[in-house]
N, CA, C and O atoms as a Tripos MOL2 file, in Angstrom:
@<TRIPOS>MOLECULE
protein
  156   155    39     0     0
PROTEIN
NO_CHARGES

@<TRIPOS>ATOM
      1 N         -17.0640   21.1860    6.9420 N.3       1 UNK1
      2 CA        -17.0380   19.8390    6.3710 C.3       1 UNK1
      3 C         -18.1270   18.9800    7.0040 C.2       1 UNK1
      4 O         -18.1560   18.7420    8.2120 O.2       1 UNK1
      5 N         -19.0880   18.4940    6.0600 N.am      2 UNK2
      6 CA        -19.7720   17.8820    6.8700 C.3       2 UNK2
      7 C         -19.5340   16.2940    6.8000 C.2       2 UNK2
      8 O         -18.4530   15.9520    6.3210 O.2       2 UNK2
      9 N         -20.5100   15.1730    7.2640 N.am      3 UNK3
     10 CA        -19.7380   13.8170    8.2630 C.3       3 UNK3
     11 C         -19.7060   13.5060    6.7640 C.2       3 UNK3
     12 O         -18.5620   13.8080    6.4220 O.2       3 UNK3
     13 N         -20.4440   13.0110    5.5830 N.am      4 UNK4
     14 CA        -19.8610   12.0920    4.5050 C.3       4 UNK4
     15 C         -18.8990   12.7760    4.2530 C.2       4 UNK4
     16 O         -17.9510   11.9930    4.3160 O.2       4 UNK4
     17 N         -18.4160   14.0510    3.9270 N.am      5 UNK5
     18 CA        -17.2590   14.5480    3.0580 C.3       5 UNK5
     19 C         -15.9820   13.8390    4.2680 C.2       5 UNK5
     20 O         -14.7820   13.7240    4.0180 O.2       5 UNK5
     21 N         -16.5580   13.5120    5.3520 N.am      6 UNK6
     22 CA        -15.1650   13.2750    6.3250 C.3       6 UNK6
     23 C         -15.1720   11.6270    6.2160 C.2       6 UNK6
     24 O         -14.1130   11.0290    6.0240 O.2       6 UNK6
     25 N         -16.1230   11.0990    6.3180 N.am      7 UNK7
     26 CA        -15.6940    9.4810    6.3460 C.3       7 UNK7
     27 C         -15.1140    9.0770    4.6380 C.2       7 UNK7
     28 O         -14.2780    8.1920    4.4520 O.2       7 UNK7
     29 N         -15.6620    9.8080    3.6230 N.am      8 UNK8
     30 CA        -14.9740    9.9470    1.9290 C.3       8 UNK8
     31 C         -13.7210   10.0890    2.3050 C.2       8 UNK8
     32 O         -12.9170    9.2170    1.9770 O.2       8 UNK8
     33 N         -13.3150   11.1690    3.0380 N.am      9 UNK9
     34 CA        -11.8340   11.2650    3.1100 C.3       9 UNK9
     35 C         -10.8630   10.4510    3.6530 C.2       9 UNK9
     36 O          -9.7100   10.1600    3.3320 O.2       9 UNK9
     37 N         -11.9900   10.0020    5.0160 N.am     10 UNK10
     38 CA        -11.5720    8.3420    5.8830 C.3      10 UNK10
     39 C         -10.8440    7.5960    4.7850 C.2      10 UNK10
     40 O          -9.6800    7.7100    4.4020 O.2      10 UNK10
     41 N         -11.8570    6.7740    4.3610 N.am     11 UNK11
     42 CA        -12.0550    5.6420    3.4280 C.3      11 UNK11
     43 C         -11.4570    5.9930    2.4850 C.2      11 UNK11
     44 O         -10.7960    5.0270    2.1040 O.2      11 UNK11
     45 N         -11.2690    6.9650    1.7670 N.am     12 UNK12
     46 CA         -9.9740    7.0770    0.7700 C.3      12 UNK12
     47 C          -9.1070    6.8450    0.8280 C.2      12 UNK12
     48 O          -8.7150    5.9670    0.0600 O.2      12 UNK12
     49 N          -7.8240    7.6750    2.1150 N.am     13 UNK13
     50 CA         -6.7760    7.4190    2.6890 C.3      13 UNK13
     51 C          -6.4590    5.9040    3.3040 C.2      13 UNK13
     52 O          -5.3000    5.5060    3.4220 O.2      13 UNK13
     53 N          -7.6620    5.0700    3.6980 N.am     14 UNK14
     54 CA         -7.5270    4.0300    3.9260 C.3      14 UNK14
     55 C          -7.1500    3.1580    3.1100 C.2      14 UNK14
     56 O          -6.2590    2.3550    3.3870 O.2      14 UNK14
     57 N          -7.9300    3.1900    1.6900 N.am     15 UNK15
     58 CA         -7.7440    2.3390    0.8610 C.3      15 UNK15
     59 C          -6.4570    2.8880    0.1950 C.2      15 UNK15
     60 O          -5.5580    2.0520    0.1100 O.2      15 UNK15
     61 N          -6.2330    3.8950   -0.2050 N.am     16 UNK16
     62 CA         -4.5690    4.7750   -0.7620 C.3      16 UNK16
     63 C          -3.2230    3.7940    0.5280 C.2      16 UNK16
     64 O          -2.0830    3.4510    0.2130 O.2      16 UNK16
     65 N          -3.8480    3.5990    1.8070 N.am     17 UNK17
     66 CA         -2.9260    3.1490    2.9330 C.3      17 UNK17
     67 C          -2.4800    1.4450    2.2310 C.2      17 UNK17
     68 O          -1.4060    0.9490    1.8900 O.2      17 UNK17
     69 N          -3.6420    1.0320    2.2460 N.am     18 UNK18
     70 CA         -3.7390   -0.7820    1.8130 C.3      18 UNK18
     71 C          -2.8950   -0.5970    0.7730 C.2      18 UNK18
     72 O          -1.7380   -0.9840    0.9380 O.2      18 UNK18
     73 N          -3.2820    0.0560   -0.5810 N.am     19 UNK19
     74 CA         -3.0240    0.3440   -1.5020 C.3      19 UNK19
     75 C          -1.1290    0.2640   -1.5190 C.2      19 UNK19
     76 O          -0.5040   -0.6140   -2.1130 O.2      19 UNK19
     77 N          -0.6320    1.1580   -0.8900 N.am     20 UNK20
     78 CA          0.7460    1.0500   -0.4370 C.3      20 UNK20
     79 C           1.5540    0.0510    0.1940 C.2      20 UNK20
     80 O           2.5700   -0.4780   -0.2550 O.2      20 UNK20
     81 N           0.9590   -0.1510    1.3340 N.am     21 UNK21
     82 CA          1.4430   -1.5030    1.8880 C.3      21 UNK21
     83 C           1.4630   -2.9570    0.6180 C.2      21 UNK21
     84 O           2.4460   -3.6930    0.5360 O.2      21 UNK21
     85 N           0.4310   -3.1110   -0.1100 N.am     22 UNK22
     86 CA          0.5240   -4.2170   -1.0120 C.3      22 UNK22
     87 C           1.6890   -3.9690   -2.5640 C.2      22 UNK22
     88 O           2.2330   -4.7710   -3.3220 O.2      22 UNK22
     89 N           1.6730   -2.5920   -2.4900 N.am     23 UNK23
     90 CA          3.0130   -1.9670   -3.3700 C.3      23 UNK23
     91 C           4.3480   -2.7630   -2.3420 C.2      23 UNK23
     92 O           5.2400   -3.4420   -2.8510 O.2      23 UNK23
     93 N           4.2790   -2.6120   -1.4930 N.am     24 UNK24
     94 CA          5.6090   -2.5030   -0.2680 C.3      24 UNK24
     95 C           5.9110   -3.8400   -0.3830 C.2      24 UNK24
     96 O           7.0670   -4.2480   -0.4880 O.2      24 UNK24
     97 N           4.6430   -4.7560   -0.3640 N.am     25 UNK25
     98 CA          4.8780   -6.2380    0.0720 C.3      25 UNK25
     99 C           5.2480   -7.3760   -1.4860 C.2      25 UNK25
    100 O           5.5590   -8.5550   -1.6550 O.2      25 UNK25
    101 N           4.9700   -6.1090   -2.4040 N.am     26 UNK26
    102 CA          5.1300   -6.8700   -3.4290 C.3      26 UNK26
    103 C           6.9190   -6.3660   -4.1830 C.2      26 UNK26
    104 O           7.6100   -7.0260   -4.9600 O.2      26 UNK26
    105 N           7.1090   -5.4550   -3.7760 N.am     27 UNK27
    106 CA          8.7040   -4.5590   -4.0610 C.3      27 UNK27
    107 C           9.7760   -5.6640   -3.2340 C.2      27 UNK27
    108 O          10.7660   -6.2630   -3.6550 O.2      27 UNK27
    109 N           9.1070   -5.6540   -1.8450 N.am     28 UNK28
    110 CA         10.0720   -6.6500   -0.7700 C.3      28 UNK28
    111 C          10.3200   -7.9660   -1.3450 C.2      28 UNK28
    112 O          11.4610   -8.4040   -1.4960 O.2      28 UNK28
    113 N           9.1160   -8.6890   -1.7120 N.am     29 UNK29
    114 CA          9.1150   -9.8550   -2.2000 C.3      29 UNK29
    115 C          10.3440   -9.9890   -3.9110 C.2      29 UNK29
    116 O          10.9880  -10.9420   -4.3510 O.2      29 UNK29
    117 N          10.1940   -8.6930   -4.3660 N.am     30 UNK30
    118 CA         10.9360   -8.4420   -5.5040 C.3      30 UNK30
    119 C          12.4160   -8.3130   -5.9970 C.2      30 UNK30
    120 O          13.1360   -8.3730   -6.9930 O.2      30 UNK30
    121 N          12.3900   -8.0260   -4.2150 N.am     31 UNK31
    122 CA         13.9740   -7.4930   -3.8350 C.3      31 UNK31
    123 C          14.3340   -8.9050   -3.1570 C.2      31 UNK31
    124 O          15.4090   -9.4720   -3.3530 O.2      31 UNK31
    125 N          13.6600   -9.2340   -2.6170 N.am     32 UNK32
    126 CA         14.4180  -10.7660   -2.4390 C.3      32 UNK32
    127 C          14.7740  -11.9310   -3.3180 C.2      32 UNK32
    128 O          15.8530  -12.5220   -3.3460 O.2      32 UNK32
    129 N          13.5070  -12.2110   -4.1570 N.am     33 UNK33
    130 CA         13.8880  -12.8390   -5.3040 C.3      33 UNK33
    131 C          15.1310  -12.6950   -6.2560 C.2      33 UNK33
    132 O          15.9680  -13.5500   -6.5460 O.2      33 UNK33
    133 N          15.0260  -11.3370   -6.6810 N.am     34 UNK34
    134 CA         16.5580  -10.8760   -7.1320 C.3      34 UNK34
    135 C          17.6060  -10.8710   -6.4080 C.2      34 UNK34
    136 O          18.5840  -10.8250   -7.1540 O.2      34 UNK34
    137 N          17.9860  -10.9010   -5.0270 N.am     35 UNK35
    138 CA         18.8280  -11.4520   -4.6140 C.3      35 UNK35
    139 C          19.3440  -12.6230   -4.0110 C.2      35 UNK35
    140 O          20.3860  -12.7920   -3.3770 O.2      35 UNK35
    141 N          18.2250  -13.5840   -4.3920 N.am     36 UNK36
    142 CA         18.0340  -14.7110   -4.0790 C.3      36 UNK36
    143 C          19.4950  -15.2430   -5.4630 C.2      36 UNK36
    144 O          20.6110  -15.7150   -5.2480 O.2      36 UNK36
    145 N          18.6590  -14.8140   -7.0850 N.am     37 UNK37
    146 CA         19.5590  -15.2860   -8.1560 C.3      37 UNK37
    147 C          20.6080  -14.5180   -7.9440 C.2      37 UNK37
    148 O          21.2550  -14.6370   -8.9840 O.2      37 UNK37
    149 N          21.1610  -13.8260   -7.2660 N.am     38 UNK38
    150 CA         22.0620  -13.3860   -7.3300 C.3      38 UNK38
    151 C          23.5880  -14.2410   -6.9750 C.2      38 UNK38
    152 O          24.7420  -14.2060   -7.4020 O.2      38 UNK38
    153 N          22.6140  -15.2060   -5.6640 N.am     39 UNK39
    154 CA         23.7520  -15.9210   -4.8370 C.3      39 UNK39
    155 C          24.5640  -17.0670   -5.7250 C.2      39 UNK39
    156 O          25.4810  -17.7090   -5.2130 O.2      39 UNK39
@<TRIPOS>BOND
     1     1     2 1
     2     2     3 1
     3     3     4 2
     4     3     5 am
     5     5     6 1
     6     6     7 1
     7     7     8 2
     8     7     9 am
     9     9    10 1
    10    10    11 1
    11    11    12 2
    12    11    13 am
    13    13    14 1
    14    14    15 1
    15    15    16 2
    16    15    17 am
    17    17    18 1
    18    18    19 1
    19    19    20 2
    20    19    21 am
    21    21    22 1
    22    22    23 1
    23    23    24 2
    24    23    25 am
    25    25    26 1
    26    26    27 1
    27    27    28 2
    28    27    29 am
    29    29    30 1
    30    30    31 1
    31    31    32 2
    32    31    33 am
    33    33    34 1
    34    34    35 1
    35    35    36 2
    36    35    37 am
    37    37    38 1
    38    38    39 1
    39    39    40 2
    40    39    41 am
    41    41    42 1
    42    42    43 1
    43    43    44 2
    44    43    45 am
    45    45    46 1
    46    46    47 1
    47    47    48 2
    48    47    49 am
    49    49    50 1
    50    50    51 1
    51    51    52 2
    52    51    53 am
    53    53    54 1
    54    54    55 1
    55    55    56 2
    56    55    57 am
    57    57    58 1
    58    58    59 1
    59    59    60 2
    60    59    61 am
    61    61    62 1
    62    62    63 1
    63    63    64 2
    64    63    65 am
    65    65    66 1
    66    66    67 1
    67    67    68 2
    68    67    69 am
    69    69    70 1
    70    70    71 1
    71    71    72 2
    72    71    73 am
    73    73    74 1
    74    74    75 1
    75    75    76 2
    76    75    77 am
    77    77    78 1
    78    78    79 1
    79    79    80 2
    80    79    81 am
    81    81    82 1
    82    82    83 1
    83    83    84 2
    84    83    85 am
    85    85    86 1
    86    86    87 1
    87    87    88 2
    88    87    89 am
    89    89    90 1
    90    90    91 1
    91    91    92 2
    92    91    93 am
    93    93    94 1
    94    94    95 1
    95    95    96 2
    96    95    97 am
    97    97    98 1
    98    98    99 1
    99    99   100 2
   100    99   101 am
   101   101   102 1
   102   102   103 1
   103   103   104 2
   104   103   105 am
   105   105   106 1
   106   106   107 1
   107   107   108 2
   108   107   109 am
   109   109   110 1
   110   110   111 1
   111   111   112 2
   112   111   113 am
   113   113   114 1
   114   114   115 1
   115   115   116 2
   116   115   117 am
   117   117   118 1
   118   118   119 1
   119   119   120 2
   120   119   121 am
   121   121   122 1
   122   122   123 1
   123   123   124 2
   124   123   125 am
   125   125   126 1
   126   126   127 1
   127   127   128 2
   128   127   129 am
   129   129   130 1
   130   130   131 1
   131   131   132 2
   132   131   133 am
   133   133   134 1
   134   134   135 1
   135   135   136 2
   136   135   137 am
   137   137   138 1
   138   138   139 1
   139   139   140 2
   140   139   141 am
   141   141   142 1
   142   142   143 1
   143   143   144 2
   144   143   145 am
   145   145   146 1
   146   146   147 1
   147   147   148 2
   148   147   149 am
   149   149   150 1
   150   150   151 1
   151   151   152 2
   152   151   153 am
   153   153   154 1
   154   154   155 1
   155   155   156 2
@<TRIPOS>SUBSTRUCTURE
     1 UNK1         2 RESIDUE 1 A UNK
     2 UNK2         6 RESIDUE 1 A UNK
     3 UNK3        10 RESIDUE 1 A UNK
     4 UNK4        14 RESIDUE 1 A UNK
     5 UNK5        18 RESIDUE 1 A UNK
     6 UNK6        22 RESIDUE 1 A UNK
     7 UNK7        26 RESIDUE 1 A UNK
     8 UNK8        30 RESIDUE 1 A UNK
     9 UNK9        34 RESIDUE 1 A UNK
    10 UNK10       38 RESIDUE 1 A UNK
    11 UNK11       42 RESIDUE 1 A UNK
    12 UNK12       46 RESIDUE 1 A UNK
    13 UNK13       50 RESIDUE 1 A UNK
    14 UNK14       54 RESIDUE 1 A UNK
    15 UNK15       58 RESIDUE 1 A UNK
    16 UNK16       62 RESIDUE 1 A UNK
    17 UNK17       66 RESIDUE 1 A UNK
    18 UNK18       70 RESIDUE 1 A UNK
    19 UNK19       74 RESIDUE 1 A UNK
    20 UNK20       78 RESIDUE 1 A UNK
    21 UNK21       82 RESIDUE 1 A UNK
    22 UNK22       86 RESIDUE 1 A UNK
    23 UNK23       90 RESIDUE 1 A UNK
    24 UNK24       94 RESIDUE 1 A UNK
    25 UNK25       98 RESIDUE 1 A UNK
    26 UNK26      102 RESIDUE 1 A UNK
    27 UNK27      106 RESIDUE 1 A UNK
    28 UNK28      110 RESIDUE 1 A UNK
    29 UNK29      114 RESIDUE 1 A UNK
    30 UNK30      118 RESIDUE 1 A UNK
    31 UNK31      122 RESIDUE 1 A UNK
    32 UNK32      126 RESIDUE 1 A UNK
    33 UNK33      130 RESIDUE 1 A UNK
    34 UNK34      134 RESIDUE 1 A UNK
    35 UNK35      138 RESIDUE 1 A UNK
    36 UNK36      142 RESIDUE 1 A UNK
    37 UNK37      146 RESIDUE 1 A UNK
    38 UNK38      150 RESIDUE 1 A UNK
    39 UNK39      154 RESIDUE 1 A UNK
């Protein structure tokens, strides 16, 4: 493997990482709201 095929793979997983966390932060925010109307 040489160094671009390894920092491509870096920077992929990185952005796939962000990528998740802003899934996470937007589900949390989703799950509260709905139990916000719930009360």
């Amino acid at each position: 493997m040489d160094i671009v095929e390894k920092s491509n793979i870096f920077y992929k997983s990185k952005i796939m990482l962000l990528t998740l966390q802003k899934y996470n932060d937007i589900f949390h925010l989703y799950k509260y709201i709905k139990c916000d109307e719930t009360h």
